[in-house]
VOGU-3710 file (C-alpha; in Angstrom, 3 decimals, decimal comma):
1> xxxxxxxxxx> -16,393/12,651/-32,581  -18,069/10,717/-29,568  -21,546/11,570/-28,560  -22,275/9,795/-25,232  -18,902/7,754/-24,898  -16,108/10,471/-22,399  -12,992/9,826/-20,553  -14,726/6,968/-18,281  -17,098/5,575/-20,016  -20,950/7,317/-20,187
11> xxxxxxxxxx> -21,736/9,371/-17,651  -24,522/11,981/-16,561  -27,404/12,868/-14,030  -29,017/9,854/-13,381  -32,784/9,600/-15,096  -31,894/12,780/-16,802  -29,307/12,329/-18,763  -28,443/8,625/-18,391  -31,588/7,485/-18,424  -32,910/3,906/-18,467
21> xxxxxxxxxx> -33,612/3,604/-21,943  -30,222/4,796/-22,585  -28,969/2,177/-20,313  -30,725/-0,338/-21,749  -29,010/0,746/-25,183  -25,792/0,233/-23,932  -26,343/-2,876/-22,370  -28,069/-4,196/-25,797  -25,423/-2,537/-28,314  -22,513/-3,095/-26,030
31> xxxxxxxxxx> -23,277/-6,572/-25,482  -23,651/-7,231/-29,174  -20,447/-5,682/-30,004  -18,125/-6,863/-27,265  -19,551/-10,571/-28,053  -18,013/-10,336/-31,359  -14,642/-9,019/-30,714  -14,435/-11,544/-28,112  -11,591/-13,746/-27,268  -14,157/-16,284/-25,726
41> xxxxxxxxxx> -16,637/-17,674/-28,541  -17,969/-20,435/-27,172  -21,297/-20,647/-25,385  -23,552/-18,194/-24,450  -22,507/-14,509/-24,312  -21,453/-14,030/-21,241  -21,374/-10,504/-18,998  -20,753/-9,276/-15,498  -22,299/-6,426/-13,999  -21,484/-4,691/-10,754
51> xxxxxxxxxx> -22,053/-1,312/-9,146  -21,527/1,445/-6,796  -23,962/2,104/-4,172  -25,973/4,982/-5,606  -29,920/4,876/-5,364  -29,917/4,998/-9,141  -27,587/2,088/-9,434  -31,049/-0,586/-9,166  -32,952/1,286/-12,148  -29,981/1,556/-14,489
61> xxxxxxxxxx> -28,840/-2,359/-13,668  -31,991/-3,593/-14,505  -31,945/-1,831/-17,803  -28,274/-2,889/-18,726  -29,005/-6,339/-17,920  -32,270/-6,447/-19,753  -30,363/-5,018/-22,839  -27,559/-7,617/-22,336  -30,406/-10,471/-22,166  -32,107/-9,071/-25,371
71> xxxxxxxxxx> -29,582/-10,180/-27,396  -29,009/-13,678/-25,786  -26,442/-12,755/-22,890  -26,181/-13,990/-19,531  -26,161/-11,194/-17,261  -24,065/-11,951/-14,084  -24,845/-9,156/-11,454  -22,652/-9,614/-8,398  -24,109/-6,450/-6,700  -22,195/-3,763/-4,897
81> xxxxxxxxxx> -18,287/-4,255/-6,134  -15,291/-2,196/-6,571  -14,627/-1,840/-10,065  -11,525/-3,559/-10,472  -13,260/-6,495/-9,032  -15,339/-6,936/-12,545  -11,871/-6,493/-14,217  -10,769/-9,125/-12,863  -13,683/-11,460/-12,430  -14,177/-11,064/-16,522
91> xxxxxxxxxx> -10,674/-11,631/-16,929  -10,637/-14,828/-14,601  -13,966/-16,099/-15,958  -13,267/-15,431/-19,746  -16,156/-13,741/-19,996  -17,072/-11,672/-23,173  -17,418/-8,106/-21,525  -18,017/-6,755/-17,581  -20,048/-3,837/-17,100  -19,653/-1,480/-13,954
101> xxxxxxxxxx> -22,579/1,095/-12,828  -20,791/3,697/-11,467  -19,643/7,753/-11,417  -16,678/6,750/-9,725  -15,771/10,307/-7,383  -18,652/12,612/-8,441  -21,728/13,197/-6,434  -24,626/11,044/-6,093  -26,934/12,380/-8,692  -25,057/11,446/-11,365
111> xxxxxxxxxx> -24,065/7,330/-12,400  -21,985/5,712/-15,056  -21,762/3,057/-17,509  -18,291/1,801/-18,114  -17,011/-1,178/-19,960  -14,237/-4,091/-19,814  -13,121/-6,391/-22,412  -12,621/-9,905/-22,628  -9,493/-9,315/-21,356  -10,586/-7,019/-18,330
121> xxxxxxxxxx> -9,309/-4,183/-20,111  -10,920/-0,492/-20,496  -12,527/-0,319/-24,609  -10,084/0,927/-27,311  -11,736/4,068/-28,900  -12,380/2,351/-31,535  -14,531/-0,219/-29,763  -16,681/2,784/-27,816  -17,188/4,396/-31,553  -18,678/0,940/-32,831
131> xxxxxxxxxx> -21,109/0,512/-29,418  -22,178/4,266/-30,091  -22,987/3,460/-34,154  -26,019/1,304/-32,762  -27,146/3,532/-30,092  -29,098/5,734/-32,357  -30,426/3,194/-34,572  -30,737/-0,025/-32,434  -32,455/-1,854/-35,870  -28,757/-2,538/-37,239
141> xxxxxxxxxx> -29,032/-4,956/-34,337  -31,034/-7,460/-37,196  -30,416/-9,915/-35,051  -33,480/-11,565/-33,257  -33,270/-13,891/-29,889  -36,559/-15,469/-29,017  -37,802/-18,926/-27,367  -34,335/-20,311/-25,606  -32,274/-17,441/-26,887  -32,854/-14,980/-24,816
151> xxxxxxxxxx> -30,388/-14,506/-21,497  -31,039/-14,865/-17,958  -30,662/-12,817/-15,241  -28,551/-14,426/-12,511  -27,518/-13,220/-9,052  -24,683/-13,901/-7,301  -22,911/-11,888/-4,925  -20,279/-14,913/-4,048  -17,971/-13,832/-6,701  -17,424/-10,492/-4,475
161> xxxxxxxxxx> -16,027/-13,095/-2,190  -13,967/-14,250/-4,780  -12,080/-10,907/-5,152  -11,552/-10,435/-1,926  -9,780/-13,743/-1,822  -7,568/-12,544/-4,341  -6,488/-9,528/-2,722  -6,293/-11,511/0,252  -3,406/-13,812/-1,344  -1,178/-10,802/-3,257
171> xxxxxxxxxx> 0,601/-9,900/0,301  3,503/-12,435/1,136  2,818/-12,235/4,400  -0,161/-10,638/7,230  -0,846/-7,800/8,564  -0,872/-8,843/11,879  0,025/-5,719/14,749  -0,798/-3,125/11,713  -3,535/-0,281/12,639  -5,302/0,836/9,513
181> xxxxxxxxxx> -8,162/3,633/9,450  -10,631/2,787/6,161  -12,251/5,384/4,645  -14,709/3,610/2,392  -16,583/6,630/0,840  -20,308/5,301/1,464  -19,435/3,392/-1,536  -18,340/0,281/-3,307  -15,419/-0,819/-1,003  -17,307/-0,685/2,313
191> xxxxxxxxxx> -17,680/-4,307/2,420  -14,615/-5,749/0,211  -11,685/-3,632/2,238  -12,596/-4,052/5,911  -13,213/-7,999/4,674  -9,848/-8,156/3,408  -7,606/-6,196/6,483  -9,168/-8,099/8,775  -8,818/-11,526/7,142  -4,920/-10,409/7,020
201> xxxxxxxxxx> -4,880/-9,334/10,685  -4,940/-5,840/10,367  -6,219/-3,804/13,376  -9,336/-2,083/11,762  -11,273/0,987/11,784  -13,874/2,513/9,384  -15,049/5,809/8,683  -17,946/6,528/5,641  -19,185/2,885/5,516  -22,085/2,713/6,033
211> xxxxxxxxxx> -23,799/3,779/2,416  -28,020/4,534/2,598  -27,639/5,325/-1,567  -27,372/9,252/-1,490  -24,355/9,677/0,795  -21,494/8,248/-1,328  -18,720/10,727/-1,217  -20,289/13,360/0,685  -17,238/14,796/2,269  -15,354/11,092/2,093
221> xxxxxxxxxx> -13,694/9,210/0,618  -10,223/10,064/-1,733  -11,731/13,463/-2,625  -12,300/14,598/0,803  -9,687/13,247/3,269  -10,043/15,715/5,898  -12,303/13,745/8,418  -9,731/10,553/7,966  -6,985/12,556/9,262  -8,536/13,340/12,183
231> xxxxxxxxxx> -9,712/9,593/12,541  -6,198/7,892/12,351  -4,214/10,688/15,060  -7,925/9,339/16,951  -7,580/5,472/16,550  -3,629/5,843/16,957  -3,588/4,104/13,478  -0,399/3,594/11,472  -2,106/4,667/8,353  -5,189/5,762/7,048
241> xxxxxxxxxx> -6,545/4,442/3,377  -9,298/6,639/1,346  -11,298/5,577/-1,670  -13,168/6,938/-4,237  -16,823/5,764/-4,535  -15,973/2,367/-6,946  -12,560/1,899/-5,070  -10,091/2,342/-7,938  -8,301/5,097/-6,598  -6,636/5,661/-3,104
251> xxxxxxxxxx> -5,508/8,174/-0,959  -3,049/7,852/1,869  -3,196/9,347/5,252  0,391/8,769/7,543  0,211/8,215/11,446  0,469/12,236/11,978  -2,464/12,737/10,051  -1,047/14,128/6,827  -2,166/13,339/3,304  -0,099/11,739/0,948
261> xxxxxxxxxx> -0,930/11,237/-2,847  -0,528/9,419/-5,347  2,354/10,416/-6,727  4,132/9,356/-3,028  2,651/6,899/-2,677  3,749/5,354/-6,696  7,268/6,534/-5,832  6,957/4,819/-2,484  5,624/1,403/-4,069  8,628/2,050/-7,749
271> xxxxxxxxxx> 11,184/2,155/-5,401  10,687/-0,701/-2,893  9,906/-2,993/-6,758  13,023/-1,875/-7,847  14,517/-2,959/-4,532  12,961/-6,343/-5,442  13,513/-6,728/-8,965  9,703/-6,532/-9,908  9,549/-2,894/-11,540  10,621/-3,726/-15,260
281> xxxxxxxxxx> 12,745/-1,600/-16,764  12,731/0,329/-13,345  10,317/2,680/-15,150  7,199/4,151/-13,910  4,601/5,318/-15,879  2,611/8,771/-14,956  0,588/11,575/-16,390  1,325/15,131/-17,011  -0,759/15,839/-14,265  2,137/14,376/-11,574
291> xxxxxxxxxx> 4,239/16,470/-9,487  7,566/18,330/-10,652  8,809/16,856/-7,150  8,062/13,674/-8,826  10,231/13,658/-11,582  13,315/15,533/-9,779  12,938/12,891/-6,816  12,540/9,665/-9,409  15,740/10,674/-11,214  17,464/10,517/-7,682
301> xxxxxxxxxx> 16,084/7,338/-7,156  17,844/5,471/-10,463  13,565/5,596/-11,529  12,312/6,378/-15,153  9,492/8,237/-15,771  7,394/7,754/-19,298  4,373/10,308/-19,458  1,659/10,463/-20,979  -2,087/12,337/-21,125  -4,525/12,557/-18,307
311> xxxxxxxxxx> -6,317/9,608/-17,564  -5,815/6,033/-16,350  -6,638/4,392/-19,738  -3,638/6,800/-21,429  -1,317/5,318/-18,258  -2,478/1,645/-19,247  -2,218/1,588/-22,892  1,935/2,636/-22,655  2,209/-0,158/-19,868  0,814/-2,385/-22,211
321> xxxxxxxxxx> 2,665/-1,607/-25,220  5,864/-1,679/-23,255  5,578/-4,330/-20,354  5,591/-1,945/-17,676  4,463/-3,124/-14,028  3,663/0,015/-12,256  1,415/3,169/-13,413  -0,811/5,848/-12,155  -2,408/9,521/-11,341  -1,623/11,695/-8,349
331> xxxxxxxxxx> -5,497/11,375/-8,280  -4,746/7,668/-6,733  -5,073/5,511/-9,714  -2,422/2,847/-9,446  -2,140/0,382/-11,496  -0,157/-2,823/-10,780  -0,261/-4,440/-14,002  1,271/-8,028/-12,241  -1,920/-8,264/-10,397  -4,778/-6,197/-12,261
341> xxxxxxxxxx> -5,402/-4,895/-15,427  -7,188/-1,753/-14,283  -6,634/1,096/-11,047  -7,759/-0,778/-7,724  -7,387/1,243/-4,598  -7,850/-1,485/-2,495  -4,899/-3,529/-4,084  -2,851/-0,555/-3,708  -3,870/-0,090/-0,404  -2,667/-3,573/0,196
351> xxxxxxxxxx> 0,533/-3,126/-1,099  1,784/-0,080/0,462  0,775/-1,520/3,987  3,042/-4,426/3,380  5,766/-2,276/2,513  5,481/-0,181/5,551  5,194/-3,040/7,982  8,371/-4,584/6,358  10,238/-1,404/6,067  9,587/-0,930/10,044
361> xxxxxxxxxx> 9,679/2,672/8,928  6,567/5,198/9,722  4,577/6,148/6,292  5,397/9,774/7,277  9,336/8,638/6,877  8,812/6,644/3,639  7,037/10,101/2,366  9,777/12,372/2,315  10,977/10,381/-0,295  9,535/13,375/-2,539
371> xxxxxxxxxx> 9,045/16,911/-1,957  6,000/18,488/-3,310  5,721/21,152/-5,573  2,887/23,950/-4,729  0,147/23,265/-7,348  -3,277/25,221/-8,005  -5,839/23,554/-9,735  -9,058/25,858/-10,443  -11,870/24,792/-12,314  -13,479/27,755/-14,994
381> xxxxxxxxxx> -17,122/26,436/-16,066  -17,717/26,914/-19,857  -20,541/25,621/-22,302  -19,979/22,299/-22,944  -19,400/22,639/-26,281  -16,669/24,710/-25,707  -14,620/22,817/-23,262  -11,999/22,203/-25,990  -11,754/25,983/-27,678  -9,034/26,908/-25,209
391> xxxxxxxxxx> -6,481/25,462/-27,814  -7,960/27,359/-30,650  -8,212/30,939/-28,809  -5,767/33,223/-29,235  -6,690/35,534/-26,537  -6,370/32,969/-23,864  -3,100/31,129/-25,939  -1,407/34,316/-24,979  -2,157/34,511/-21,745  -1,030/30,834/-21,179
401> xxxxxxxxxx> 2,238/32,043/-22,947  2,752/35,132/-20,899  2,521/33,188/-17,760  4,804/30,282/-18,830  7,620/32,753/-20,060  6,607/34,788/-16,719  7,710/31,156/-14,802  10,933/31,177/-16,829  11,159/27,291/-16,714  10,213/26,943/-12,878
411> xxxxxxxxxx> 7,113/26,017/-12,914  4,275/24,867/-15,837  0,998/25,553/-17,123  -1,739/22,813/-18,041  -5,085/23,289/-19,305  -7,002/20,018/-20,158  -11,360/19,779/-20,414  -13,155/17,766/-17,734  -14,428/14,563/-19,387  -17,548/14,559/-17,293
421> xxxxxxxxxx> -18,270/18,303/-16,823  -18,826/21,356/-18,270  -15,454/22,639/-17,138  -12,096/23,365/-17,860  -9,141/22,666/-15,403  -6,386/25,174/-15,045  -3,271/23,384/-13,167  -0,322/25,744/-12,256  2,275/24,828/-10,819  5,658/26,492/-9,452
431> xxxxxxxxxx> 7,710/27,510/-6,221  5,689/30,247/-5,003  1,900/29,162/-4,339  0,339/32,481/-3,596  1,953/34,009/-7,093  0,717/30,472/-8,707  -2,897/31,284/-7,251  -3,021/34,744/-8,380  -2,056/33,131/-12,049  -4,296/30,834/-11,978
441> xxxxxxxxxx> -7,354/32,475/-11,035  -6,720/35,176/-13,179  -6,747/32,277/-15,831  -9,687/30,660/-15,265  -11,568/33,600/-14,839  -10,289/34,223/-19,081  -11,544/30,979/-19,523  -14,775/31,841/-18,392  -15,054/34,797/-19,542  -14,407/33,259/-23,294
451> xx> -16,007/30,302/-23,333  -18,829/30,802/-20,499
//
């Protein structure tokens, strides 16, 4: 059972609940452990660090890094970065682990502490289970680095550049006449996607970029579209892009101002790499979180679908095991294994702006590939402890019963614990949204009732 390690890594309030000692913990025990089931043994343990633009993200650096220098690591701290930038920098640099300070979507008072691999890959469980062994008893660590041995601190915000010059080269071609709308979310991608559009000739506008360290997704960003559709019908743009506060997930916006997801915009990018002969095995790899409209309009497209739990790390490990190219979450994490090893929104971004300037088609035309569903997802607050009795209750296992035989095999229930909060998320989904709401609140409210 973990204790500080959830869906995303270790998150909480920040200097509350992750606090700087904490930090420094991870930093310390993660470094240690990561070092030894590196692929990279030679020389100096080496890490990179980035972060988000919270006004916690300075405090809980400097304790990661000091924990990373305690036991004789090199702490490389490019700054403010998109996530999937330290994926791929510790990837490209073979260094033993990268570290991101972030909370990804969630408000400002709370931060993060996530991890990559040697490889640029998210930890196995088994890896977050051996970092939390030490976090509690930080003397295992018998290990002392003194005199030389102890790590430096080093600074360079170049290697941001250095992503952005790989984005910059996955499009075969510019941008050049294309009108894009950026909505950077106050956070991580406000430099690193304007940067990039331009560089490729885009047209460019930006909303929510201009971050002060409390305003990252406050109404922005991927969560909260609505002030990006008004921007693009404003600019004229052909499209508008949202992020989420590190920039691995994106959100779409077409030239009329509508929103579409991510699971049109994965069905969007499957079929034109099928077209090309780049999406092996012409599958596409989702969670049980995507659309019913998804899976009806994939098997007209000649598309596959493998699911599997909620969460980007669940949508990884099958690509991995099975050599998959494409993956994702209607939440806009879309991974494009050719390219990245983790969700980059910016990428993604990328990508589906190349396919709509060579399509000559209008985003709002390449959306109707797909017809959505309704879907109600209501959030019932419970103790945390609790977040998981739903499966065990038989009060609220008959209600989830009654509804589904209620739906009669047109539409689905799907209960599943926040890994962040104290909640529980109740997803219904069906033809007839105001009978699905009705459902649905009535199900939460059991929830809460239960397990508040």
């Amino acid at each position: 059972m973990r204790k500080y390690f959830g869906t995303d890594g270790v998150r909480g309030i920040a200097n509350t609940e992750l606090t700087p000692d904490l930090a420094f913990r991870l930093g310390r025990a993660g470094a240690y452990v990561l070092q030894r089931h590196s692929e990279n043994k030679e020389g100096k343990t080496t890490v990179f660090i980035g972060s988000d633009t919270r006004i916690s993200k300075d405090m809980l650096s400097s304790a990661i890094a000091a924990g990373v220098m305690s036991v004789g690591g090199d702490a490389i701290d490019i700054g403010v970065a998109p996530t999937p930038a330290i994926a791929y920098l510790t990837k490209k640099h073979r260094a033993d682990a990268g570290i991101v300070i972030s909370a990804s979507h969630n408000p400002m008072e709370y931060n993060g502490i996530k991890f990559f691999n040697s490889k640029g890959l998210k930890l196995d469980d088994s890896i977050e289970l051996e970092i939390e062994s030490y976090l509690d008893d930080m003397d295992r660590i018998d290990t002392v680095f003194s005199h030389e041995n102890i790590g430096m601190r080093v600074y360079n915000e170049g290697y941001v550049r250095e992503y952005e010059d790989f984005l910059s080269g996955v499009l075969k071609s510019d941008l050049k006449g294309f009108k894009v709308t950026l909505d950077c979310a106050n956070g991580a991608s406000y430099k690193v996607a304007p940067h990039v559009f331009e560089k490729l000739g885009a047209e460019v506008k930006c909303i929510s970029n201009d971050p002060d360290g409390t305003n990252i997704n406050r109404n922005c960003g991927s969560t909260h579209p609505e002030n990006l559709c008004r921007a693009v019908i404003e600019n004229g743009s052909d499209i508008g892009l949202a992020y989420d506060g590190d920039a691995d997930r994106l959100i779409a916006v077409d030239e009329n101002g509508n929103v579409i997801d991510g699971d049109k915009i994965m069905l969007i990018c499957a079929k034109y790499l099928k077209k090309i002969g780049k999406l092996k095995s012409d599958k596409l790899v989702v969670t049980v979180m995507s659309n019913l409209g998804l899976h009806v309009a994939s098997e007209r497209e000649g598309i596959k679908l493998e699911v599997t739990s909620v969460g980007d790390r669940y949508v990884l490990e099958n690509m991995l095991e099975n050599g998959y190219s494409l993956g994702g979450e209607q939440s806009g994490h879309m991974i494009f294994l050719d390219y990245n090893t983790t969700g980059d929104g910016v990428l993604s971004s990328l990508i589906l702006s190349e396919i709509i300037k060579e399509s000559g088609k209008k985003l709002s035309e390449l959306a109707t590939i797909m017809e959505i569903f309704p879907q109600v997802l209501i959030n019932a607050k419970v103790r945390n402890e609790k977040k998981n009795a739903y499966m065990t209750d038989e009060i609220i296992k008959n209600e989830i019963s009654k509804l589904e035989s209620e739906m009669d095999g047109r539409g689905r229930v799907l209960i599943r614990p926040s890994g962040t909060e104290p909640l529980v998320r109740v997803m219904l989904e069906g033809q007839d949204k105001d009978i699905i709401t009705q459902m649905a609140r009535k199900l939460a409210d059991l929830i809460e009732q239960r397990l508040g």
